[in-house]
N, C-alpha and C positions, 0 to 999 in steps of 0.2 A: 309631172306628177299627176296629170289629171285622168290617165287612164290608169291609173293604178286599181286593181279591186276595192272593191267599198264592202266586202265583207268581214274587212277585218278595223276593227273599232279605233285600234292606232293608229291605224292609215288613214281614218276618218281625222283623227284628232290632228293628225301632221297637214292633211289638206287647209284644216282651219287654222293652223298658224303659219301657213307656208311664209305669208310674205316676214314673220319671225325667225324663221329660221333661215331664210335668206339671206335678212340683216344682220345677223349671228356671225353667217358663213364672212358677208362682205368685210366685216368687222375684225376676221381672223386672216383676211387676205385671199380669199377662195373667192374667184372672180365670177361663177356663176353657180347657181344652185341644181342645175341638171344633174341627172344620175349618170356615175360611172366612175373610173377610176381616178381621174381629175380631184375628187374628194377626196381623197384619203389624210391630206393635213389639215381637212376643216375642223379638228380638235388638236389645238397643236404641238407637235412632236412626233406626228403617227411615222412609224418606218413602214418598210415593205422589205422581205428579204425572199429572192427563191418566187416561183411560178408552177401554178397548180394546173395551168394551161388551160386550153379552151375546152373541155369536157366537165360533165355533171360534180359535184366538189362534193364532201361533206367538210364543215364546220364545227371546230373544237372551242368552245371559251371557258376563257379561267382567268382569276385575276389575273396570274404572275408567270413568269415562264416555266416551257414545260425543258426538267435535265435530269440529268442524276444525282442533285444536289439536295433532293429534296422527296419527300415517300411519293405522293400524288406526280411528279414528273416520272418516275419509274414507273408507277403501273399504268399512267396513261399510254405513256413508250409501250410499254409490257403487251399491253393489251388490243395496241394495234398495230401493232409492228407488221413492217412491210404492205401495208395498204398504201395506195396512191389517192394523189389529189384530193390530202387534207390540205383544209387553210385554218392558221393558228390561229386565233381573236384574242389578247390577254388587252387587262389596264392599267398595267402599271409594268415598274419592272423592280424584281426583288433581288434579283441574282449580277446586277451589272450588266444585263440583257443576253445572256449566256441562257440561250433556246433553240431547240435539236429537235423540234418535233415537226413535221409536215413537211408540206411542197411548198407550204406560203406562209409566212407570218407578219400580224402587222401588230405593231403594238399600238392601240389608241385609246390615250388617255382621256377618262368622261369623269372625273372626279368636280364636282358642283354642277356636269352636264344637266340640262333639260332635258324631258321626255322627246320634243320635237327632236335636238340636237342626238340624241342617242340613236333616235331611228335615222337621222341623216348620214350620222356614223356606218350604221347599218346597209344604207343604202348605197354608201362608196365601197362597202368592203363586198358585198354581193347583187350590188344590182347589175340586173342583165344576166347573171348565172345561173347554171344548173344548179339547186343546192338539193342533195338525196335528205342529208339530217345532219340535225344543228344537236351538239353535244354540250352539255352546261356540266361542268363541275364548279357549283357556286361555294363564292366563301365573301362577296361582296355586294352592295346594293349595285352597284355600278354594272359588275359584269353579269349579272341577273339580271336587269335592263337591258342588256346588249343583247345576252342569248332570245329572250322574247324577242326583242328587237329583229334580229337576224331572219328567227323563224316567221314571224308574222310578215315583215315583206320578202321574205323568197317563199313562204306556202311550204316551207318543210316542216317537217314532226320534229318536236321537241323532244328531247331526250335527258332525264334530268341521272347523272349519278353522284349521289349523297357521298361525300366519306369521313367530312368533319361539321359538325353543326357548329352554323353559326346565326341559330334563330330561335332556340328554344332554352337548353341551358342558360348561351351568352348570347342577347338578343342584338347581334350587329346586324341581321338581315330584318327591318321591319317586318310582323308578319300579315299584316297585308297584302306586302307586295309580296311576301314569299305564297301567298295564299293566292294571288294572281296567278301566279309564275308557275305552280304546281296544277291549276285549272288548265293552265295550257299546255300542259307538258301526254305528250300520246306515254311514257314508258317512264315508269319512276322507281329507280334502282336506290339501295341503301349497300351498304359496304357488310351490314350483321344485323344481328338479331333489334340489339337495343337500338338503334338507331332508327332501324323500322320501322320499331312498334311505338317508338315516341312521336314520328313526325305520323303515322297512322293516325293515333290517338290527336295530337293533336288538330288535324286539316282534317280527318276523315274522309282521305282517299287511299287507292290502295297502293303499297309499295311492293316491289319485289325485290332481290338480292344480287347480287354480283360483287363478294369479295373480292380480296387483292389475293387474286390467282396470282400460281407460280407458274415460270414458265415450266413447259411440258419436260421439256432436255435436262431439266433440272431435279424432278419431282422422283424421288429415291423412294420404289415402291418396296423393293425387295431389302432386308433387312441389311446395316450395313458392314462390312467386315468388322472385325471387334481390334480395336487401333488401342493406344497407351495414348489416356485422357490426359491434359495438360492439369496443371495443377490449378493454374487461374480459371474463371469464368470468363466469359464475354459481357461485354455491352455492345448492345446490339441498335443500328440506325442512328438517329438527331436526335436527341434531350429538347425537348421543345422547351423546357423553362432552366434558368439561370440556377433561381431556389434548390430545382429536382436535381440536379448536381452537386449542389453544394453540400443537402444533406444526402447526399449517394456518397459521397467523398469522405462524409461524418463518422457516415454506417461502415466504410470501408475501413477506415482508418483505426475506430474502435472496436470490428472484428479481427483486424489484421489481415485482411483479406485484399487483393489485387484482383485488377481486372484491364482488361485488353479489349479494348474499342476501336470497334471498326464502323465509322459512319463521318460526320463533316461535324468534328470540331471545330472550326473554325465558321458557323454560323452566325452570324454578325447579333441576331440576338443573345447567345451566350457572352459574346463579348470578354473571351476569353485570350489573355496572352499565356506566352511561353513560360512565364512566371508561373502564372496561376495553373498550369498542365502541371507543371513539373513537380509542384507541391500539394496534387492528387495521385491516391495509388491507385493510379489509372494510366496506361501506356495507349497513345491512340496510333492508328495507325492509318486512318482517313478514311475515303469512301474506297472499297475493295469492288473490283465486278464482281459479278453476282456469280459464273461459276468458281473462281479462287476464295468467295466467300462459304459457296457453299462447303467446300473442303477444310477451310480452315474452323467451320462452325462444328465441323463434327467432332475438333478433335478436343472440346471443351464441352466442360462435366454440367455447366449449364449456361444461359443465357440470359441477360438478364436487361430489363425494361422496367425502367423507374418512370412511376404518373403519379396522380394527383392524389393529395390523403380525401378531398372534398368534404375540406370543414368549413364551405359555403362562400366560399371567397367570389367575389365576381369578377376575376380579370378572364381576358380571351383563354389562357391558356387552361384555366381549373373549369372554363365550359367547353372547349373541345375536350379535354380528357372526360369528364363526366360521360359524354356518348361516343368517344372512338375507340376504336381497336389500332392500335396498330398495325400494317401488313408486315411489319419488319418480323411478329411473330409466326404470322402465319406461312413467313419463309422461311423460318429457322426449323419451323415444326415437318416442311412437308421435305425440302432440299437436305437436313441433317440430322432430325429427328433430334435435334438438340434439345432434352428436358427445357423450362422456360422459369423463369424464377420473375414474378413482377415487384415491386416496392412499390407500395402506396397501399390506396384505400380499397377493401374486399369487393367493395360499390360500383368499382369502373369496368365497362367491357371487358379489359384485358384480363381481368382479376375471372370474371364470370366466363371467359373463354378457357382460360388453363383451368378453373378448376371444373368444367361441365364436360371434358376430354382428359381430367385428370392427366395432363402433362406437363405438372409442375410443382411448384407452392408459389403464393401469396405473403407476402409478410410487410410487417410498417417500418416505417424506418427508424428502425431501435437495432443498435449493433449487435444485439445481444440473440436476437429473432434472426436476424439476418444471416449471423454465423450458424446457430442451429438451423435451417433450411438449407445452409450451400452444405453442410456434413450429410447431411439426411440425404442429398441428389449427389454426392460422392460415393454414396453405399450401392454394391454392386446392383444387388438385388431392387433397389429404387430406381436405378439408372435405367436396368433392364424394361422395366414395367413400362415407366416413361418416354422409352424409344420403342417402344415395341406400340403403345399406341398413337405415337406421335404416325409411325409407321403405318399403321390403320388408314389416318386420317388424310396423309399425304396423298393418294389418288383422287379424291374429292376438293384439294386445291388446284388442281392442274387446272394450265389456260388452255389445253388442248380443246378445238373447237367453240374456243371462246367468243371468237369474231363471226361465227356465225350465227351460234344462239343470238349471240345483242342484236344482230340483224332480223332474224326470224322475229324476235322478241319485239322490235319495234314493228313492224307489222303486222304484228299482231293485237298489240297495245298492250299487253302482259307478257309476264314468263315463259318459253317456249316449255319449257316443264318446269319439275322442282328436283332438279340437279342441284341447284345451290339452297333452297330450303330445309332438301332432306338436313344440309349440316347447319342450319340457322335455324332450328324451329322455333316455333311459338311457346313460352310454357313449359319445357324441359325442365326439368331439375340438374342442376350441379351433381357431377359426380364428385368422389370423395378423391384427395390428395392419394398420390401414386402412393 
């Protein structure tokens, strides 16, 4: 460790506890503290799966693994598909370890880790390597640790992209250290508008955009043949809360209304048996790939995304709905031009994205609201208006040349343009309901 640079202040702090973090390692079974692959169960459980090989790598972290089982595994896949010699970094594992993303994945748990121990983590998973850029999608103190960790001993640029807060609505990320974490970071992307301009406001650094692109193969620019619409709606993507089901299920049952879900019922937080499916007017039908989704989304008269009412509740789920969007809409709107129906409160992105592109309605969860809006996006002349600008908007989702901008973009330290601002502005006004 003693030639390491001294221009980077954690590598200073690691030098001052080495002979700690030594006794750490000795303690875990890790018979010397040298850098290199030898490390990687000095936090223990770490795997290794797959070789990114002996050339320059970039590095992905995120808590939990990257699949199709979940929105952020999709668009990480999505977005860098077919690039070589990533290595995965997650801390935990959410999915039963069921992870599809890179040349190399390790999982290494830091949960009560020390500062020293997190950069020694760091230093098994890339010391000695090329690293081009270290990619953070944060959602925990631990793997926000780890991504500074990564970049500070390999000297690569940080790259941070935002897609669900978890530091401002629900404060899981102290903001200190997310105020650390954001100093360090050369390229600070947000997924939309609110999300932006909160964490802006907040740290008072600048953020740029890169929503949850569709892919390009996908993105239905030209109007789409005119099909015999299903009678049902869709539910579209993961229900992230138990509650938001349950009154979906409410609002369904006292409109008389059905609906046809395509996404992973079977998420361990819903905690839903066959009992409890069968006794919603709700048909699921799991996670569908994304082009048999896109066909099957067109042939339903709308789509619908239930979130939060935000009557000030502080669990995780009522502070990521407060500032996310979902990408599930942004793929229904740009792949099928599927009008978009939200449930919940006017206040949340999703609510502020359908109605500022007017491609939908908004409504609370009263069955009464709920059947008037799915009549109203049944009416030809409604339907029309709302694929027609859904249609609009789909050329400006595309991931076409996506993996290059990110890369210009980090070299630069900002936005290569404002491809994705023109459709996130600052300050816009809401347009009105189709």
């Amino acid at each position: 460790m003693n030639d390491m640079p001294r221009e980077f202040p954690e590598l200073e702090r690691l030098r001052m506890f080495r002979e700690r973090v030594r006794g750490a390692l000795q303690e875990r079974g890790v018979p010397s503290a040298k850098v290199g692959p030898q490390l990687a169960p000095m936090v223990a459980g770490s795997s290794v799966r797959g070789g990114a090989g002996a050339g320059p790598i970039d590095v992905m972290v995120t808590p939990g693994e990257l699949n199709d089982l979940h929105g952020t595994g999709f668009l990480v896949k999505r977005v860098f598909a077919g690039q070589k010699g990533f290595v995965a970094l997650r801390v935990r594992d959410d999915y039963g370890g069921v992870h599809d993303f890179g040349d190399e994945a390790r999982l290494i748990p830091l949960h009560g880790a020390r500062r020293p121990e997190v950069y020694a983590a760091a230093l098994a998973a890339v010391g000695g390597r090329s690293v081009r850029t270290v990619y953070s999608v944060p959602y925990t103190t631990e793997d926000v640790t780890l991504a500074m960790a990564v970049s500070d001993v390999s000297g690569a640029p940080l790259c941070l992209w935002e897609m669900d807060d978890q530091c401002i609505a629900h404060p899981k990320i102290p903001r200190p250290l997310m105020r650390e974490f954001l100093g360090k970071c050369r390229l600070r992307l947000a997924t939309h508008t609110e999300l932006r301009d909160a964490y802006e406001e907040a740290f008072g650094l600048a953020f740029g955009v890169l929503p949850a692109v569709v892919p390009a193969a996908l993105v239905r620019e030209a109007p789409r043949p005119e099909v015999a619409l299903r009678q049902n709606g869709a539910l579209l993507g993961s229900v992230w809360s138990r509650q938001w089901l349950n009154q979906l299920a409410g609002v369904l049952q006292g409109g008389r209304e059905r609906l046809e879900w395509y996404g992973n019922h079977q998420a361990r937080w819903l905690g839903l048996s066959p009992d409890d499916l069968a006794a919603m007017p709700i048909e699921p039908h799991g996670v569908v790939k994304e082009p048999a989704l896109a066909e099957k989304l067109a042939t339903h008269p709308f789509a619908v995304v239930p979130t939060s009412e935000l009557k000030g509740d502080v669990s995780e789920v009522e502070g990521i709905a407060a500032l996310s969007l979902p990408g599930r809409i942004l793929f229904a709107v740009a792949s099928a031009h599927t009008p978009i129906l939200i449930v919940g409160s006017e206040r949340t992105p999703a609510a502020a994205f359908v109605r500022r592109h007017a491609i939908g309605e908004v409504v609370s969860y009263q069955p009464a609201a709920f059947a008037a809006a799915a009549a109203r996006l049944r009416r030809p002349e409604v339907q029309a208006k709302a694929r027609e600008n859904a249609r609009r908007l789909a050329p400006s989702l595309s991931d076409a040349g996506v993996a290059a901008w990110l890369r210009q973009s980090i070299a630069a330290g900002a936005p290569h343009d404002d491809r994705f601002e023109r459709l996130f502005p600052r300050g816009e006004p809401a347009r009105k309901d189709p």
